[in-house]
N, C-alpha and C positions, 0 to 999 in steps of 0.2 A: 711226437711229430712236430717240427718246429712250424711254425708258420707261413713260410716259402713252401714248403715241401706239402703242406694241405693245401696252399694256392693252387700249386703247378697240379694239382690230383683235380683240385674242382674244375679248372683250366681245361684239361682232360676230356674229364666226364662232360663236361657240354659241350666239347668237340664235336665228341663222339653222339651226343643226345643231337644235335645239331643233324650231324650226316645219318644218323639215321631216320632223323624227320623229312629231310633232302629225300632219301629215298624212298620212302612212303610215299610223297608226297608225289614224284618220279612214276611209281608203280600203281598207284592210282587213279593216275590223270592216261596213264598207258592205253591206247589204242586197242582193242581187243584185234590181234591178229588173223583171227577169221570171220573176221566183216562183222554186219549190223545179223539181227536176228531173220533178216528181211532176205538176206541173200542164203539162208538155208532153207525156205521153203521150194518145194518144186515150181521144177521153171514152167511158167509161161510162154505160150506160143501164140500167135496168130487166130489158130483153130476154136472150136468149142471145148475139147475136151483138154483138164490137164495134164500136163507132162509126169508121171509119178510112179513110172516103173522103167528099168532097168533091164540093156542083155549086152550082153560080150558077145563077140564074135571075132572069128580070127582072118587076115584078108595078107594076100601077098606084103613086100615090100614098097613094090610098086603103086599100087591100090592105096595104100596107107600116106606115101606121098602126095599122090596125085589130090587124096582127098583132106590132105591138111593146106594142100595152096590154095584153097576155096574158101571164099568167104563168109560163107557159114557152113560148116563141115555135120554140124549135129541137124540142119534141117535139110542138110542135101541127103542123108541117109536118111533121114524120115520117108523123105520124099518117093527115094530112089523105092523105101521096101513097100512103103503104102500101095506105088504104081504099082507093083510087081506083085501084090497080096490081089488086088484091083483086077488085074490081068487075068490072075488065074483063079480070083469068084468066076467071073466073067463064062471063062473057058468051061466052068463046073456047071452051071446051068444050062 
């Protein structure tokens, strides 16, 4: 191998040793895309108790509208079913 032609190789190879320290370097310092550890625990509300279970429920088109132009959609449905749990203890005694 004559002497130019080991250059233009080692020339190369630290290109390359280059761009891939770049991208380590890139993927490392990367932003974890699903937030801090902070924003996976259950939410917090106002109330005493915390927020830490989970239901589906299925509501017209209309409903599902009306209650995404609010501005707060997850405590106006608290609110709405607590009343209405409330309502009908109420009624049971």
């Amino acid at each position: 191998m004559t002497p130019s032609k080991v250059a233009t190789t080692e020339l190369k190879l630290y290109s390359i040793a280059i761009i891939r320290f770049k991208l380590y370097l890139h993927l490392a310092t990367m932003p974890n895309p699903k937030g801090t550890p902070e924003n996976l625990e259950p939410g917090k509300r106002k109330g005493d108790e915390p927020l830490t279970e989970q239901i589906n429920l299925r509501v017209t088109k209309g409903m599902k509208e009306e209650i995404q132009q609010l501005d707060d959609p997850p405590e106006f449905c608290r609110d709405a079913i607590r009343k209405a749990l409330d309502e009908r203890n109420s009624k049971d005694k």
